[in-house]
C-alpha positions as CSV (number, residue, x, y, z in Angstrom):
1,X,104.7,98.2,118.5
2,X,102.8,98.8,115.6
3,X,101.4,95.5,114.0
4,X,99.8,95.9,111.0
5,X,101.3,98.1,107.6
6,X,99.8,101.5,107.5
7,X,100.4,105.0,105.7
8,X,99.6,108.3,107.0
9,X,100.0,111.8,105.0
10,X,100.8,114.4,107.7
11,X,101.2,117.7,105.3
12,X,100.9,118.5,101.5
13,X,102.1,121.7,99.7
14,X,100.9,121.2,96.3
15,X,101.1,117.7,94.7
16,X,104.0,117.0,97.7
17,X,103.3,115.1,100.5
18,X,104.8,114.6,104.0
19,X,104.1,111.7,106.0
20,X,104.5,108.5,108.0
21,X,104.8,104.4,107.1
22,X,104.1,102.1,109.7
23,X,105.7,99.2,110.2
24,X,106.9,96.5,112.9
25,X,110.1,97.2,112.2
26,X,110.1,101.0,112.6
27,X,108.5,103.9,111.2
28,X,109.8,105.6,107.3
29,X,109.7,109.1,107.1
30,X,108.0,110.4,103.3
31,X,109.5,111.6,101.1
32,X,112.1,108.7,101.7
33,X,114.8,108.2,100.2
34,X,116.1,104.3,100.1
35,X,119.9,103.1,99.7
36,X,120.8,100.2,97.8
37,X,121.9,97.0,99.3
38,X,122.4,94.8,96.3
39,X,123.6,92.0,97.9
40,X,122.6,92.6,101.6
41,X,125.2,95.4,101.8
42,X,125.4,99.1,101.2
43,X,128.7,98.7,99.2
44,X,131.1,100.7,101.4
45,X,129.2,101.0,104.6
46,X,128.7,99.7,108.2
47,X,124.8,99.1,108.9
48,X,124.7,101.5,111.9
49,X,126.6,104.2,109.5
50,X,123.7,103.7,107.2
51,X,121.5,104.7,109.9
52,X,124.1,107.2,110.9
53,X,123.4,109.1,107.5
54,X,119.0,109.2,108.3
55,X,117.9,106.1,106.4
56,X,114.8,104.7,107.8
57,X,114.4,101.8,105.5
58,X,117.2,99.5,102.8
59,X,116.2,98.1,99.7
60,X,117.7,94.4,99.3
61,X,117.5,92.6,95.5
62,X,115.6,89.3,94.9
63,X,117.4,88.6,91.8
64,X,121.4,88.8,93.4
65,X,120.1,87.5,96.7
66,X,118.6,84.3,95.3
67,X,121.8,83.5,93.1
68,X,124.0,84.1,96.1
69,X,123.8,83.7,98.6
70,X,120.8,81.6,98.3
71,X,117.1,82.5,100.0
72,X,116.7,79.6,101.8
73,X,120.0,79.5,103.1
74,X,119.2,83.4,104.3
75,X,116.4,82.0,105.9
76,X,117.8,79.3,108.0
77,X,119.6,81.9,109.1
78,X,117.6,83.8,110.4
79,X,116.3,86.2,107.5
80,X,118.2,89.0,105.9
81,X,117.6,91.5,108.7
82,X,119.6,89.1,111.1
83,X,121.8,88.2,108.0
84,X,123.0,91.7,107.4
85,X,122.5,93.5,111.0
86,X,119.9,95.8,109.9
87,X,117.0,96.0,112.1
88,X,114.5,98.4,110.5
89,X,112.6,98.1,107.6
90,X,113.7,96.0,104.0
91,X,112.2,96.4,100.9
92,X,112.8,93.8,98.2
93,X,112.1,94.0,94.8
94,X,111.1,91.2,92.7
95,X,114.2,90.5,90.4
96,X,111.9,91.5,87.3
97,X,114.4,93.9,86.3
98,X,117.6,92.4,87.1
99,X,116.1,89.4,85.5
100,X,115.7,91.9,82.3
101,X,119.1,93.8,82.5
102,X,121.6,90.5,83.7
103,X,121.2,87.5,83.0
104,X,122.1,85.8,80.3
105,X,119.6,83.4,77.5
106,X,116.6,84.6,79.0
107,X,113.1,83.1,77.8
108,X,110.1,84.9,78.8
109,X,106.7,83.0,78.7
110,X,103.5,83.5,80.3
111,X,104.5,81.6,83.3
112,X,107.6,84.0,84.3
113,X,111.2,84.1,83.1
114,X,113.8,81.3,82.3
115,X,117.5,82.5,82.4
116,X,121.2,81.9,82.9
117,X,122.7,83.8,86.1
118,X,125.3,86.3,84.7
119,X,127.6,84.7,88.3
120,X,127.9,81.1,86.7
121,X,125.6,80.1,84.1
122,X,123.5,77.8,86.3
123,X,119.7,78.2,84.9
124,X,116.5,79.2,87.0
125,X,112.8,80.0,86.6
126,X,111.2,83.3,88.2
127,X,107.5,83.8,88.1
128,X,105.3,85.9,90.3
129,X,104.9,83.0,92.6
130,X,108.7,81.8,93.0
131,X,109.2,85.5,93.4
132,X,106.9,86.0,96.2
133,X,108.1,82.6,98.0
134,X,111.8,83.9,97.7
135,X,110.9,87.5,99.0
136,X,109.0,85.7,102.4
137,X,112.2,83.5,102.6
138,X,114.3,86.9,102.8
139,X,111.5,88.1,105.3
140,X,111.2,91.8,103.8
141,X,108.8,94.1,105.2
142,X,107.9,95.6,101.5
143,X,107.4,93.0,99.2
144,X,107.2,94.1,95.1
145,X,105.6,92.4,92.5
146,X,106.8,90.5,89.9
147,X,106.5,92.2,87.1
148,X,108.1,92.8,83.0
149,X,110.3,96.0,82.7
150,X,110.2,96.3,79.0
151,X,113.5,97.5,77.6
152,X,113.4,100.9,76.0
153,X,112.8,102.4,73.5
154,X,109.7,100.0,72.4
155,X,107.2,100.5,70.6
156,X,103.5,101.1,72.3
157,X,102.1,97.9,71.0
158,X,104.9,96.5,72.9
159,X,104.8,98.3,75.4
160,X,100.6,97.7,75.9
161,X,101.5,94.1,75.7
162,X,103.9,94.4,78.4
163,X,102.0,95.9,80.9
164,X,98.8,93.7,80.3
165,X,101.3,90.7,81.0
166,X,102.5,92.7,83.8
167,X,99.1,92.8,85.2
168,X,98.2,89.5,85.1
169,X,101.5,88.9,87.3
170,X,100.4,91.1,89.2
171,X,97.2,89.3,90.4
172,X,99.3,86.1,90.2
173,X,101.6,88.2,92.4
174,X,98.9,89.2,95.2
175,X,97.3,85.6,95.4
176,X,100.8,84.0,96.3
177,X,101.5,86.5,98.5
178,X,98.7,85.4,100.6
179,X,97.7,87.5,104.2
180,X,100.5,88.3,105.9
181,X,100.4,90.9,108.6
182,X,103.0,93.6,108.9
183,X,104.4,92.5,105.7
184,X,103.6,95.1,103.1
185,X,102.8,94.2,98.9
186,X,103.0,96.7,96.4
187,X,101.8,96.8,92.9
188,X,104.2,98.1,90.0
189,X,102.8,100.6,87.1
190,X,103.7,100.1,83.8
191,X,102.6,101.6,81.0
192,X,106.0,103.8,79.4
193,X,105.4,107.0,78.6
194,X,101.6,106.7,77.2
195,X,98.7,108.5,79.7
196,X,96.2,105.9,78.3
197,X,98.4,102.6,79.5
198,X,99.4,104.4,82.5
199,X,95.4,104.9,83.6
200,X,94.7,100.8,82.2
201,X,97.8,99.5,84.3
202,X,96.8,101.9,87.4
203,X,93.0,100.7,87.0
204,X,93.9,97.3,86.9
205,X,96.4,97.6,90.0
206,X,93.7,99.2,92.0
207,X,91.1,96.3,91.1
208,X,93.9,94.0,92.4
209,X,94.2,95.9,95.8
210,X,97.6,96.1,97.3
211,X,99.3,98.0,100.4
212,X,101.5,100.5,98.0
213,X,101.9,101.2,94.5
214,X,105.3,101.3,92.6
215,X,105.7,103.9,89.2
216,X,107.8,101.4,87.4
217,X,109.4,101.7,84.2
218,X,111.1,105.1,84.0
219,X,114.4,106.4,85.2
220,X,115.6,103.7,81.8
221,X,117.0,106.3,79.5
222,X,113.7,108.2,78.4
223,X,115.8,111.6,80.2
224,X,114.3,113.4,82.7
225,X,112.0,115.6,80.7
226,X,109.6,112.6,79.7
227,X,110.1,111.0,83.1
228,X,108.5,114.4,84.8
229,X,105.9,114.4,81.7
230,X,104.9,111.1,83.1
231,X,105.1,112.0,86.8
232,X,102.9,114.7,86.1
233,X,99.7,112.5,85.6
234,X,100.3,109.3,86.9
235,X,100.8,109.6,90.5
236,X,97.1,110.9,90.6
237,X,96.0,107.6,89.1
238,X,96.7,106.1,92.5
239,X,95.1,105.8,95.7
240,X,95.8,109.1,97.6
241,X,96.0,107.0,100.9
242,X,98.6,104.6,100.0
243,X,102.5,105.2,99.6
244,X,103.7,105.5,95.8
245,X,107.3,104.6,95.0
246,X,109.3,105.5,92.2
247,X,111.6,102.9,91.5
248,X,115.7,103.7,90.6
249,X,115.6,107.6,90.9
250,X,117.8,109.2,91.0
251,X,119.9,112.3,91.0
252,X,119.1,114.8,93.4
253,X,117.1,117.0,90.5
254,X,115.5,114.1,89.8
255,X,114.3,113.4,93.3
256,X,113.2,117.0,94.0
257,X,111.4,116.9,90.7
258,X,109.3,113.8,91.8
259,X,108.5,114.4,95.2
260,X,107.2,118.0,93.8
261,X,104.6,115.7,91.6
262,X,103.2,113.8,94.6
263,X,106.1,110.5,94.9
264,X,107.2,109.0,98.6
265,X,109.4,107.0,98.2
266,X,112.6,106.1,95.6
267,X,115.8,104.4,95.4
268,X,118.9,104.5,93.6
269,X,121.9,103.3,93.5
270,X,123.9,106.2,92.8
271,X,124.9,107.6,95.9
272,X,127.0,105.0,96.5
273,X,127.8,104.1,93.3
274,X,129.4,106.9,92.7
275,X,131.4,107.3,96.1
276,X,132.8,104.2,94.8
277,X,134.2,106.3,91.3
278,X,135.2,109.9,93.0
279,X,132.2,111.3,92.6
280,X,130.6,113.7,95.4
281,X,127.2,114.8,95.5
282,X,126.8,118.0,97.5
283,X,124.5,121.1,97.2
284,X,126.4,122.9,95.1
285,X,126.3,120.1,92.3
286,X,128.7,117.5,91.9
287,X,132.6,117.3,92.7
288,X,134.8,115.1,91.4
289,X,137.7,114.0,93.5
290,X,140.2,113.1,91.1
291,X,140.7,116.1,89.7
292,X,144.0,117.9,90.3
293,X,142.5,121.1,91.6
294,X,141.9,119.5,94.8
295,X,145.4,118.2,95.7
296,X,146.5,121.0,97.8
297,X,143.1,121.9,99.0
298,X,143.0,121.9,103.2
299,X,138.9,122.9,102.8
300,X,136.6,120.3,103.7
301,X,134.6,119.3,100.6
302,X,131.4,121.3,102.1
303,X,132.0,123.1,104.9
304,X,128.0,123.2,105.5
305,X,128.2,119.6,105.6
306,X,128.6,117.3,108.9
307,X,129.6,113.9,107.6
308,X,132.9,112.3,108.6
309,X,133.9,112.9,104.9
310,X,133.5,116.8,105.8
311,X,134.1,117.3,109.1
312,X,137.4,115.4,109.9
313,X,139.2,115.6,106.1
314,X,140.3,117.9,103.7
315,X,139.6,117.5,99.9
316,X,143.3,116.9,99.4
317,X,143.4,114.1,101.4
318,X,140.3,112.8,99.8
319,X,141.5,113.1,96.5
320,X,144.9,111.7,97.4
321,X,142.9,108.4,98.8
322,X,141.2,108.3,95.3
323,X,144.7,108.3,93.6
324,X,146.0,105.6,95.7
325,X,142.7,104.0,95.3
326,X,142.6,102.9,99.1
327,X,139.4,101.9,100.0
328,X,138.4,104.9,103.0
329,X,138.2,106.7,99.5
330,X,134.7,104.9,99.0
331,X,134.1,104.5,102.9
332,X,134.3,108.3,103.2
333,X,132.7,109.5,99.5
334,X,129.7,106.8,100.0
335,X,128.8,108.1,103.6
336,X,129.1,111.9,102.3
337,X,127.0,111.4,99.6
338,X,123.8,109.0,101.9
339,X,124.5,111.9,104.3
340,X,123.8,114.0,101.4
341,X,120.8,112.7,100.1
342,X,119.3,111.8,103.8
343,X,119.3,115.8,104.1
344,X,118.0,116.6,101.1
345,X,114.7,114.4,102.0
346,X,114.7,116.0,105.9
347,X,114.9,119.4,103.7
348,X,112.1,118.3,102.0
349,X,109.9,116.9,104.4
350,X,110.2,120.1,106.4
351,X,109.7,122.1,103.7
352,X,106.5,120.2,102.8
353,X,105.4,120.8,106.4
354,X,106.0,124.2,106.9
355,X,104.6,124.8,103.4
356,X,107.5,126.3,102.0
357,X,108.5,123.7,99.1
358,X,108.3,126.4,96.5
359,X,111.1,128.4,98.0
360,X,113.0,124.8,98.9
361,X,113.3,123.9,95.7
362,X,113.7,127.6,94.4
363,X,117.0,127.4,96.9
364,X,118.5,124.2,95.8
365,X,118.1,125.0,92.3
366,X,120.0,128.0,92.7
367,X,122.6,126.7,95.1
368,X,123.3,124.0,92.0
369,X,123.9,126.9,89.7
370,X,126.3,128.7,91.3
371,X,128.8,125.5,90.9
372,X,131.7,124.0,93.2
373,X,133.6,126.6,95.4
374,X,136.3,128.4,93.0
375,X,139.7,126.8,93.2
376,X,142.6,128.2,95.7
């Protein structure tokens, strides 16, 4: 078993990579793709179906999990792996955001945050050290930073002043987190959409040292054209020989788009997200399920596809399940669309292997275009 946290890059085609994290708890295939699970559950989903789909590692959140149902009540018993029956690798991330988005009254001083949980009003303080205290409580394998996610649009002084604050949680964030081998810390970029705070936030990151390094702060409503402006230049800023993670992406464009500028990891909540509001992801672009085209449809919703979702129902029993709104409606959407997005990184990776990515993503670009199968 290994021991320690490592990172290897097998293949690259371009800026892509290909490769292999290490952990005790199992290895992650790059590109990865992570699934949500908020509140120590993919919404929807069995663990072992998670696995079912090809994920190799969960992302968990600090902020819900310390609000409910408590971090040191997950740790007495047993950590979140035993808590929610999923043995391979967690990420956590540091609540920064939810901190930002949720809750309520928030006051934001050097020392962290002070806020009002958006569940009952009761008031807490998160700082880089409470943060890394409640991630070791959950016993993650990948531990983020604590950091600022500035709202946008801002302006760049704001912005500047946010990342430098970020920064200084950041070293804050490595000296709680202390040694702890096989447990994994990465630093968070900030910067927005400016090259020159990119490169200060990367530089000061790099002085700090840490086991992976997070693009953080897009995917927030800047649209995907300055998100891939950014993604163009600031991968490079980081150490080649350490994972880089784009946080919250994203639609499957979005994903092809940032593993083609050099990213290895990302989450989103959007697969099952929207298996929860009719929506199918599939290679032909997206299907929704309550329209009325697919009521007496006996086709499977891609017949290339071999999810339960695909292989044992028709789209007009799926989109009958949405209109009576019983719950195998999510249960069968949410795995089709983490089966989805679990082959779209295998395509990936193998495409980045074989040194083909440029004919990959020619292929699911053009598969997109053509649309949903024409109506019976």
């Amino acid at each position: 078993m290994v021991e320690r946290f490592g990172f290897q890059v097998n293949a690259t085609d371009g800026r892509a990579r290909t490769g292999i994290i290490s952990t005790p708890r199992g290895e992650i295939r790059t590109p990865a793709f992570m699934p949500v699970g908020t509140a120590a559950t993919v919404k929807a989903m069995m663990p072992e179906s998670v696995r079912a789909t090809g994920a190799d590692i969960l992302l968990g959140n600090t902020y819900h999990l310390m609000l409910r149902p408590g971090a040191e009540r997950i740790a007495r018993l047993g950590g979140l792996h035993r808590f929610m029956n999923w043995d391979r690798p967690i990420l956590t991330d540091s609540g920064g955001f939810q901190v930002m988005s949720l809750a309520a009254l928030r006051k934001l001083t050097e020392e962290g945050v002070r806020f009002a949980s958006h569940i009952d009003g009761s008031k807490h303080m998160l700082s880089p050290e409470r943060s890394m205290e409640i991630q070791k409580l959950l016993g993650s394998d990948i531990v983020m930073c604590f950091d600022e996610c500035p709202a946008l649009p801002a302006t760049e002084d704001q912005v500047a002043k946010s990342m430098r604050l970020s920064m200084r949680w950041a070293q804050r964030s490595r000296d709680a987190f202390g040694d702890r081998p096989g447990h994994a810390l990465f630093g968070i970029m900030q910067g927005g959409v400016t090259r020159e705070l990119r490169e200060e936030s990367a530089t000061a990151l790099k002085s700090i040292g840490f086991d992976g390094y997070a693009v953080g702060g897009l995917a927030v409503g800047e649209g995907q054209e300055a998100m891939f402006g950014v993604l163009d230049y600031a991968p490079g800023f980081l150490p080649e020989d350490k994972p880089r993670y784009l946080m919250g992406v994203g639609k499957p464009d979005d994903i092809v788009g940032a593993v083609e500028r050099g990213i290895d990891m990302m989450d989103c909540v959007l697969p099952s997200r929207s298996g929860r509001t009719a929506q199918a992801w599939t290679r032909r672009g997206q299907v929704n399920l309550k329209n009325a085209r697919h009521q007496d449809d006996p086709r499977p919703l891609d017949e290339n596809c071999t999810c339960p979702a695909c292989r044992n129902y028709s789209r007009a029993y799926l989109h009958h399940v949405v209109r009576a709104q019983e719950i195998i409606a999510s249960m069968l959407l949410t795995w089709h669309n983490l089966h989805y997005y679990q082959e779209l990184m295998q395509g990936l990776r193998g495409a980045i292997a074989e040194g083909r990515l440029s004919a990959f993503v020619a292929g699911f670009h053009a598969a997109r275009a053509e649309g949903d199968i024409e109506p019976l």
